[in-house]
N, C-alpha and C positions, 0 to 999 in steps of 0.2 A: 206343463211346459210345452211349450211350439214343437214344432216339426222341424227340424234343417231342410236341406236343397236338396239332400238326397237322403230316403232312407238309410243309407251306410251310412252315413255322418248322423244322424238324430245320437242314437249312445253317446258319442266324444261332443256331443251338445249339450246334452243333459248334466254329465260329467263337468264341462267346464263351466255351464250356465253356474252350478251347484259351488264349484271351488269358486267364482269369482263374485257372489252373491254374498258367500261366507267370509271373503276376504274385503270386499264391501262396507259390509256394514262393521267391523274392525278398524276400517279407514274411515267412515265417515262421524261416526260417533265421537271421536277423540278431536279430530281435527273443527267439527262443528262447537264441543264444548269448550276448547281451547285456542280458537284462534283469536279469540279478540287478547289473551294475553300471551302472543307469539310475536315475535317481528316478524319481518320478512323472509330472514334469512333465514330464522329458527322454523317456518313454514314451508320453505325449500326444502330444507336438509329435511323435515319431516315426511312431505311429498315425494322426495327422494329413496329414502328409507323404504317408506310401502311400496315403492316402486320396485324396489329389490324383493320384497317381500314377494309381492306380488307372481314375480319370476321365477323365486323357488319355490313356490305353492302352486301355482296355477301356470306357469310357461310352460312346459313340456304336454298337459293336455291342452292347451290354447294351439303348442305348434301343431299338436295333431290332427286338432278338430279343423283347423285354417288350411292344412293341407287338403283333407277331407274334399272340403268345400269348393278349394282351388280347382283340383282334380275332376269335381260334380259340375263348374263351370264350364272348363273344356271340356268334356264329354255331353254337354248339353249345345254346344259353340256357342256361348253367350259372353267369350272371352272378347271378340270384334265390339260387341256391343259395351262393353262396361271401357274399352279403351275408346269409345268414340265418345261416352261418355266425359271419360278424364281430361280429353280432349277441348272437349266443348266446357267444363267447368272445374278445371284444374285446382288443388287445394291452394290456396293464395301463401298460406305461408306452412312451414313443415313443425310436426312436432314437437315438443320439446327433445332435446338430446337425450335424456333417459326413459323417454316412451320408445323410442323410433326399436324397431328388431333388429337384433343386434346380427 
């Protein structure tokens, strides 16, 4: 597995690379074999679901490792840069409502 931005964050990387890899292939297998007989809304609510899943499984080391890296940002000040970035190519549209951090 890669390195993070800062050695102190690599462990809460590894950790969540591991839980969200695991929780992955759980999400992609069922949803690949079964969406051609899904509607739409039955693919929501499904998408929905592992999205919860997701959060009890893997949110709490996702918040960790994300603060981590937060913190590896400012302390290197490449905070100016990643907002001159956002600036210059702002995401056009947000989220879905059950991805966004709650």
């Amino acid at each position: 597995m890669a390195q993070s931005l800062s050695p102190g964050c690599t462990p809460l990387k590894h950790a969540y690379d591991s839980c969200f890899n695991t929780w992955f292939e759980g999400y992609l297998e069922p949803a690949i074999t079964h969406s051609k007989n899904l509607s739409q809304g039955q693919r929501n609510e499904y998408a929905k679901e592992k999205a919860e899943e997701f959060e009890q499984k893997c949110g709490a080391i996702w918040a960790q490792y994300k603060e981590c890296v937060q913190k590896a940002v400012r302390d290197r000040g490449l905070g100016e840069l990643l907002d001159q970035a956002r600036q210059e190519n702002p995401l056009r549209e947000p989220p879905p409502t059950f991805l966004r951090n709650k």
